[in-house]
ZAMARGU-4260 file (C-alpha; in steps of 0.2 Angstrom, whole numbers, plus 5000, padded with zeros to 4 digits):
<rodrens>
0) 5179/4626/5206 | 5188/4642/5210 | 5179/4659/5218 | 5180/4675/5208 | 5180/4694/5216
5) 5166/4689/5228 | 5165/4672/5238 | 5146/4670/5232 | 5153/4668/5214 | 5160/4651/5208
10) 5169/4650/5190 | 5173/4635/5183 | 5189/4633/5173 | 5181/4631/5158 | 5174/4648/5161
15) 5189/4656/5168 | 5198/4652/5152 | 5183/4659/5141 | 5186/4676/5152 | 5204/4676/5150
20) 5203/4675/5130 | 5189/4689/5132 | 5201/4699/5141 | 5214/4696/5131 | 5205/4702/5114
25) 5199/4719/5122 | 5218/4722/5129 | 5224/4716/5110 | 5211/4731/5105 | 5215/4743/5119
30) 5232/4743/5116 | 5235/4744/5097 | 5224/4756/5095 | 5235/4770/5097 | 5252/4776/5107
35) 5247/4786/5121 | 5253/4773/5133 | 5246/4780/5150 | 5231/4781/5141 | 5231/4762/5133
40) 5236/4757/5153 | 5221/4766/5159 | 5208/4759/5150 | 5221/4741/5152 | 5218/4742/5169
45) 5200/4744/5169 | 5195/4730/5160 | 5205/4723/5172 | 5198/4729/5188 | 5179/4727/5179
50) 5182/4708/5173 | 5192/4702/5188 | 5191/4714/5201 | 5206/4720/5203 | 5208/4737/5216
55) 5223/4747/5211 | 5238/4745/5196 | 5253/4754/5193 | 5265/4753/5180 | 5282/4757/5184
60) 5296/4760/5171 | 5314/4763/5172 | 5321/4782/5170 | 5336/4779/5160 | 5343/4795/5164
65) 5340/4795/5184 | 5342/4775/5186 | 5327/4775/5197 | 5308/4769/5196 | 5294/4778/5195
70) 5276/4775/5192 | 5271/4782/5174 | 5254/4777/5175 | 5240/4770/5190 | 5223/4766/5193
75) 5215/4769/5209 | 5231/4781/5215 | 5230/4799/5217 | 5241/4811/5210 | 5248/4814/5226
80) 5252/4795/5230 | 5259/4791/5211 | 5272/4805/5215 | 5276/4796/5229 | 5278/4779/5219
85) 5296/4781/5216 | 5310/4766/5220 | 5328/4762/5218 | 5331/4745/5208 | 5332/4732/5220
90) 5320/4740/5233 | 5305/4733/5239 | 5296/4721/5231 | 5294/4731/5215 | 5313/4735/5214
95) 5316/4718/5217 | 5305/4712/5202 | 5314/4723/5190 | 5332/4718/5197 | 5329/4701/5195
100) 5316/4700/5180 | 5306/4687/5187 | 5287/4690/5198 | 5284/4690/5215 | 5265/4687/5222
105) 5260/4691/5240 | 5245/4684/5247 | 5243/4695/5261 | 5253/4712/5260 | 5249/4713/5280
110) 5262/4700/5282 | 5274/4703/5269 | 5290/4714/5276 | 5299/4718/5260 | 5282/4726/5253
115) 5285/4745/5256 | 5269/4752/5254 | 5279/4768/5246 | 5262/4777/5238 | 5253/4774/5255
120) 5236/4770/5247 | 5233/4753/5257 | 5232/4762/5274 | 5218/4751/5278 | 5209/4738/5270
125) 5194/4735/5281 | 5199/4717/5286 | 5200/4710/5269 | 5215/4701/5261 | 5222/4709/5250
130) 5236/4699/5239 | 5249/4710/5227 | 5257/4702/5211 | 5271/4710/5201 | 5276/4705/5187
135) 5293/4711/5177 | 5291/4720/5158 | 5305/4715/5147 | 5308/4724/5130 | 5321/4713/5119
140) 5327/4704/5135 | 5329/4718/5146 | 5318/4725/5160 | 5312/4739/5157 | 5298/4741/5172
145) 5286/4731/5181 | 5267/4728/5182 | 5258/4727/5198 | 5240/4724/5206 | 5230/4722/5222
150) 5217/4710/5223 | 5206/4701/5235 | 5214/4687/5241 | 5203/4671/5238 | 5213/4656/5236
155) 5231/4650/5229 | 5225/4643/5211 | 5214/4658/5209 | 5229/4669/5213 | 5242/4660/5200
160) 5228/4662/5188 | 5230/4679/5190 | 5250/4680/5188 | 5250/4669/5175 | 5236/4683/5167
165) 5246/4697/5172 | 5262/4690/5163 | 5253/4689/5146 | 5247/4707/5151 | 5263/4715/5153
170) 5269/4704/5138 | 5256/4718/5128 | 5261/4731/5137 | 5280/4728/5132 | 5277/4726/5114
175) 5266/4744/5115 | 5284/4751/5124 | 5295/4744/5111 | 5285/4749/5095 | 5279/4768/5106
180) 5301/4768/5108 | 5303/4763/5089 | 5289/4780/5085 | 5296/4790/5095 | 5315/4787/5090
185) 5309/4789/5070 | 5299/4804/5076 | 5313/4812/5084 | 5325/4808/5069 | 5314/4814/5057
190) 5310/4831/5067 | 5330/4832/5067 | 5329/4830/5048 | 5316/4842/5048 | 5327/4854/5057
195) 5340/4852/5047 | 5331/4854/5031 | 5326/4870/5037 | 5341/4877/5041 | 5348/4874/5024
200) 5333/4881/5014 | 5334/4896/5026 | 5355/4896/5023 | 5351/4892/5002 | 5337/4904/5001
205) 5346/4921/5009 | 5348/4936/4999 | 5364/4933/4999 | 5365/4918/4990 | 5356/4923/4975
210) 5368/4929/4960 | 5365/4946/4952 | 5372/4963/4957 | 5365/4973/4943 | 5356/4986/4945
215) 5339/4978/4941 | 5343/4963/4952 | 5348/4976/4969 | 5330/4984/4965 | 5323/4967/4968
220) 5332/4961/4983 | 5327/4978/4988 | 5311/4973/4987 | 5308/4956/4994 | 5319/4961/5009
225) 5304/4974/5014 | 5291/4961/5008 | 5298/4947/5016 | 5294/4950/5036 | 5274/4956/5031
230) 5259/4943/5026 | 5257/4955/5009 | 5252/4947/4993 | 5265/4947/4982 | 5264/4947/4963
235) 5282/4940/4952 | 5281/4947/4932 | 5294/4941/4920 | 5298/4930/4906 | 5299/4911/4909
240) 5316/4907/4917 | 5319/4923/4926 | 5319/4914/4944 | 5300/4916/4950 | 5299/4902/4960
245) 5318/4907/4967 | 5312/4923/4973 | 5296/4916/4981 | 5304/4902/4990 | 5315/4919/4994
250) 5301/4927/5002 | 5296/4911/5011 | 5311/4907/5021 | 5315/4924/5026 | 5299/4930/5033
255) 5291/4923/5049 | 5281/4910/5042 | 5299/4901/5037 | 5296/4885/5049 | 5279/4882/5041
260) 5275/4872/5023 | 5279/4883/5005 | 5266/4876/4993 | 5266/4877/4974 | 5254/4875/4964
265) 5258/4875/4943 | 5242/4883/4936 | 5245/4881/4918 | 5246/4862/4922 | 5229/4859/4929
270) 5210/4868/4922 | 5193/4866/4927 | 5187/4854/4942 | 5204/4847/4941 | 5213/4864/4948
275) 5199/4868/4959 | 5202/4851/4969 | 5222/4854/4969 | 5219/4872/4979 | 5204/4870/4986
280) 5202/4849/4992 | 5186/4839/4987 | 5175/4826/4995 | 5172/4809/4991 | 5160/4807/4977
285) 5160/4826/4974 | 5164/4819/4954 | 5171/4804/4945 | 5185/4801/4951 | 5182/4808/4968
290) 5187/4792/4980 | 5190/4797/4995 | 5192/4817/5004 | 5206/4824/4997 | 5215/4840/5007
295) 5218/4854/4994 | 5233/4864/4995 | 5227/4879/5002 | 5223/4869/5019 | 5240/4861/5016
300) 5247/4877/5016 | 5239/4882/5031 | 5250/4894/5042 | 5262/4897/5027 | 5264/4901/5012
305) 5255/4896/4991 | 5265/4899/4978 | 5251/4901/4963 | 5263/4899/4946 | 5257/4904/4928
310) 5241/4913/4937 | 5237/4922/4922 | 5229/4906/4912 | 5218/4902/4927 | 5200/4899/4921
315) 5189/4913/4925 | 5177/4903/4935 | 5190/4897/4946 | 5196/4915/4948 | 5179/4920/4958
320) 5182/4904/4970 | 5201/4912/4973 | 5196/4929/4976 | 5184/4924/4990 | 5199/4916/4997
325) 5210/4931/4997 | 5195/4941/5002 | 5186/4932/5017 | 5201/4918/5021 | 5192/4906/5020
330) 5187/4891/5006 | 5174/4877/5003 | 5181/4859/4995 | 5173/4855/4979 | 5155/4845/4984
335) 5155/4851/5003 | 5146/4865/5011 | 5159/4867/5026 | 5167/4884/5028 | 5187/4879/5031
340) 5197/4894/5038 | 5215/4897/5032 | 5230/4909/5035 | 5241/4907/5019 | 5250/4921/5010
345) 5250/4921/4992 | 5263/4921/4981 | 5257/4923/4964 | 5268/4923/4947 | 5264/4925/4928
350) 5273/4929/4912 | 5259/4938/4903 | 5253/4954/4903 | 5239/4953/4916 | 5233/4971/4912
355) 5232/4965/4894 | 5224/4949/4901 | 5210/4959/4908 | 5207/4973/4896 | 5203/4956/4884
360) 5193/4949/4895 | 5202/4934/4901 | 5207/4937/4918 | 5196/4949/4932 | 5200/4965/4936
365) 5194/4963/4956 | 5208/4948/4954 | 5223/4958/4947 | 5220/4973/4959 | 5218/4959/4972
370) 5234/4952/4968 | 5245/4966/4963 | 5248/4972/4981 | 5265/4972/4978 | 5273/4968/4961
375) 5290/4964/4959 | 5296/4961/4941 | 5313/4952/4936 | 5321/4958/4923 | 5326/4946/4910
380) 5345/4941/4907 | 5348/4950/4894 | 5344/4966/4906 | 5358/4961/4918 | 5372/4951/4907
385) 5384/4957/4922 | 5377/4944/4931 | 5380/4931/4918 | 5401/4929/4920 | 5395/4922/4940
390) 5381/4912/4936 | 5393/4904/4924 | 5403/4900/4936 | 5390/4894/4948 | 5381/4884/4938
395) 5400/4878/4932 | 5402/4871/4951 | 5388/4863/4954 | 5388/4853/4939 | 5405/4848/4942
400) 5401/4841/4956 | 5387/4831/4952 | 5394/4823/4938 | 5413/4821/4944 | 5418/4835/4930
405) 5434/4848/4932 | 5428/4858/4915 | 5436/4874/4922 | 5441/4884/4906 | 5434/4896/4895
410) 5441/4908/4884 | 5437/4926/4885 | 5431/4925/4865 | 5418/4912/4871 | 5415/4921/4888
415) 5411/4935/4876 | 5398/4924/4866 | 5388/4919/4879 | 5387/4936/4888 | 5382/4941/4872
420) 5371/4930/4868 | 5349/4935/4870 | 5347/4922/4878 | 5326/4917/4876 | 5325/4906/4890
425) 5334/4917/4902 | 5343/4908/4919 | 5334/4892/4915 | 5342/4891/4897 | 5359/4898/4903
430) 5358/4883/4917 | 5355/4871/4904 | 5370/4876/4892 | 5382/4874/4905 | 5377/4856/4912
435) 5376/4852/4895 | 5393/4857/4893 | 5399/4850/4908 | 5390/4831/4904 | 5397/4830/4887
440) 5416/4836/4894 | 5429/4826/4891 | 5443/4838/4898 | 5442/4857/4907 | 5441/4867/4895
445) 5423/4874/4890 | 5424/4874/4872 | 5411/4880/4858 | 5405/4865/4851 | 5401/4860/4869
450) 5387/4871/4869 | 5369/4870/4860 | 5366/4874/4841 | 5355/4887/4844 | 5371/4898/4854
455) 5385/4891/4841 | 5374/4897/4826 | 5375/4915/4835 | 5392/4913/4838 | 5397/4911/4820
460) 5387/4925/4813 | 5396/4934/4823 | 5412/4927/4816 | 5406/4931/4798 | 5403/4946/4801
465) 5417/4952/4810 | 5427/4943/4794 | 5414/4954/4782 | 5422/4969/4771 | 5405/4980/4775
470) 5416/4983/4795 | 5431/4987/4787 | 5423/4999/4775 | 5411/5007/4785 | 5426/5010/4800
475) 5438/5016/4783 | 5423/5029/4778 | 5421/5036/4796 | 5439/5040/4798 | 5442/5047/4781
480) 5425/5057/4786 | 5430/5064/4801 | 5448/5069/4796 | 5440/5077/4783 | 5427/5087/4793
485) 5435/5091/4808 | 5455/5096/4811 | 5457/5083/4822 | 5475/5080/4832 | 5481/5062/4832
490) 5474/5053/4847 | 5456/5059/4846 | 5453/5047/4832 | 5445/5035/4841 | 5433/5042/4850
495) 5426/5051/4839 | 5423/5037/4827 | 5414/5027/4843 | 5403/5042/4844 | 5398/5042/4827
500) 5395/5022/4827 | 5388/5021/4843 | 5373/5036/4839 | 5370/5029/4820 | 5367/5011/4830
505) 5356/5018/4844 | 5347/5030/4834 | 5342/5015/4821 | 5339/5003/4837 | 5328/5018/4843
510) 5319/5020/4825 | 5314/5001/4823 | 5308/4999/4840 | 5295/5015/4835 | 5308/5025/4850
515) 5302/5011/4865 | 5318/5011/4874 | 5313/4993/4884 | 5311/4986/4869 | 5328/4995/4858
520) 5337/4987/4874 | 5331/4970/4871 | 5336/4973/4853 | 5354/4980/4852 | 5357/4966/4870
525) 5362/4980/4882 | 5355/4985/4901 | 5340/4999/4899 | 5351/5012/4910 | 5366/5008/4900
530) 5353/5014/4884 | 5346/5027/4895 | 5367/5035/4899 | 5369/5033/4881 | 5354/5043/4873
535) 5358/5057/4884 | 5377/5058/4882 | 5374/5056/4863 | 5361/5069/4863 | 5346/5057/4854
540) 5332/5063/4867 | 5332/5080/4859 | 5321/5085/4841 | 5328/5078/4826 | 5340/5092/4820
545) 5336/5102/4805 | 5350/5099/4791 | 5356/5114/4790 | 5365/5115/4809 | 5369/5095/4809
550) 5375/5092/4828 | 5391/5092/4833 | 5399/5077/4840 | 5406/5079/4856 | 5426/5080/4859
555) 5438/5076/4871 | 5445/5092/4880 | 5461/5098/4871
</rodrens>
């Protein structure tokens, strides 16, 4: 029979080791469930103090970085005296215990002249006995601290009961350190990764970085450079492939909210109930399928920015739910009537016509004007086929270097092609040409039959007709025309001929596009300025002439 906290009490053993095990399974419970340490050693040491009575804890851990002790969490110490708990390995008994790795128990701290007393909470103990035990805290066979108690003295077994106790104790209290050390090290590499990942979005997303230095493409980094460091809506036009989503992440990680998530969300890829739980979350058992709570990407978002692809063939009753979101900022999950607060800006994109979309009554007019705060439209590639010689070489380089290539080569006959070329899928097919060309390589020479059908059928009509008779005959009529009608000096030949070929093939252009000049662009394959320099040098934004006083084709000075 053993005493326990108070001489009137008598435990047998049979009950001390039921205690124990009780003890043991709340501390098992305390301390997995989570990795606030200081707070897992609290409520540790009040089931300790509760069940066995013990006074006062500390746990003291090595500071790699100083090489001294100091007391990281206590119970029954004031702030004041755990400031003061700080030792030197090997000092006191609580240095001690950490230099050698092995415990120590005082019966009487009155008499023990290696106990220091350091935090100065046992100035008096109103003539009771009170015993110390320390016990060392060893992560993967190295001490790392030291556990320690006061308790009433009340006999020796009693007393080892309670080291060996303590031991087990600090054995918990070791593995929470080791796996708190393992979450905190994958928590600090992957906030280092995070960094990282970052800084190269920001570095791969500048303005700078993104090919095109036509006209068209300097009006739209014009434009997302004022855009970018305001929480505007912001509404992308163009044809698929044109680099919406390229822009937007542009946006993103320029403007302020850069460190915070860039969401996207494919529109055309979801409809109905399906959609409305991707942006906006549901709860469980909102509709078949509903399992659990699922947060929707507007929360996700939350503090930066959605990216709201192919908007325009978003279901109209999904459009009401988004407007209130732009509207009021805040949302609803599908099946819940909790009001969620977001800050998201929203980045939407479509390649339709969303005034054509809402004249037929597919997408809301309150919507559109919602969105189309500021609209930025990306000209297609056939607008800007300067660009189309460095995204070549771009796209060139980084497929050579995923695929171990060295295709470096192209001709200027081929390079001619391609810039040429309408291409219908715009950067995205462009992009997919070259790797194609690049994968099926087998030296560094771009060659035709490297490329797809659809760009090798173009370039050999143009072969036929270049090897055509009509050419040569209209070029022999022209010149025998224009020798004939005007007494020309050799030398000026040439560019007369150019100004009759080049007004006969714009004015046609102009004709079958009913005199749309956006659309006679797209159809003869040149920029809209370059049309736009040409009808007025070449005099076709004036009435027709009347037959009698043909116009006169412009010389070169004499």
């Amino acid at each position: 029979m053993v005493a326990w906290a108070d001489s009137s009490v008598i435990m047998d053993s049979m009950e001390r080791a039921e205690l124990e095990l009780t003890l043991l399974r709340e501390m098992g419970r305390v301390l997995s469930s989570g990795l606030d340490l200081h707070a897992a050693f609290a409520q540790t040491m009040r089931v300790l103090a509760d069940r066995l009575g013990m006074e006062r804890g500390s746990m003291v851990l090595l500071n790699d970085a100083t090489g001294r002790l100091q007391i990281e969490a206590a119970l029954g110490l004031t702030p004041e005296e755990i400031q003061r708990g700080r030792y030197v390995v090997g000092e006191g008994i609580t240095g001690q215990v950490v230099a050698s790795g092995s415990p120590l128990v005082v019966a009487d701290i009155s008499k023990e002249t290696r106990f220091l007393n350091r935090t100065g909470a046992r100035a008096g103990n109103n003539g009771k006995v009170v015993s110390f035990i320390c016990v060392p805290i060893s992560v993967d066979g190295r001490t790392v601290g030291a556990l320690s108690v006061d308790k009433q003295f009340l006999d020796e077994h009693t007393l080892s009961d309670d080291q060996r106790l303590l031991e087990i104790v600090a054995a918990f209290i070791a593995q929470a350190i080791k796996i708190n050390s393992i979450v905190a090290e994958e928590r600090e590499q992957w906030q280092e990764e995070r960094r990282q990942l970052r800084d190269t979005l920001q570095s791969k997303y500048k303005f700078d970085n993104i090919i095109g230095s036509s006209p068209a493409m300097l009006e739209v980094f014009d434009t997302i450079a004022q855009v970018a460091s305001s929480r505007a809506t912001v509404l992308l036009l163009g044809e698929t492939g044109t680099g919406k989503e390229l822009i937007a992440k542009a946006i993103h990680f320029n403007s302020t909210r850069a460190e915070r998530p860039f969401i996207r969300v494919n529109c055309g890829a979801l409809s109905g109930t399906l959609l409305e739980s991707e942006l906006f979350g549901h709860v469980k058992g909102s509709f078949t399928g509903a399992i659990r709570d699922k947060v929707g990407r507007f929360e996700a978002a939350h503090g930066g920015t959605l990216f709201l692809d192919e908007i325009g063939t978003m279901d109209i009753g999904l459009q009401v739910k988004l407007l209130r979101v732009l509207q009021e900022r805040e949302l609803e999950r599908v099946g819940d009537n909790k009001t969620i607060r977001v800050d998201v800006r929203i980045i939407a994109a479509t390649n339709l016509n969303l005034q054509d979309e809402v004249a037929k009554g597919r997408f809301r007019e309150d919507l559109f004007y919602r969105l189309n705060v500021v609209t930025i439209a990306l000209p297609p590639l056939r607008s800007r086929r300067e660009d189309i010689p460095r995204l070549i070489d771009f796209f060139r380089d980084k497929f050579n270097a995923e695929n171990g290539k060295e295709l470096s080569k192209i001709s200027r006959e081929l390079l001619n092609v391609l810039v040429r070329y309408g291409w219908p899928g715009n950067v995205r097919e462009l992009e997919n040409a070259i790797e194609r060309a690049v994968v099926l390589s087998r030296g560094d020479t771009l060659t035709e039959e490297l490329l797809p059908t659809a760009i090798r059928a173009f370039a050999q009509q143009g072969k036929n007709a270049l090897a055509g008779e009509d050419v040569h005959d209209l070029v022999e009529h022209l010149v025998e025309e224009s020798l004939a009608t005007y007494a020309l000096k050799e030398g000026h030949i040439y560019d007369l001929v150019i100004h009759q070929v080049e007004k006969g093939l714009i004015g046609q252009a102009l004709k079958h596009c009913d005199g749309v000049k956006i659309k006679a662009a797209d159809f003869l394959g040149i920029n809209r300025n370059t049309l736009n320099k040409k009808v007025r040098e070449l005099g076709l934004e004036s009435e027709e002439p009347t037959p009698q006083e043909p116009p006169q084709p412009t010389l070169p000075a004499q």
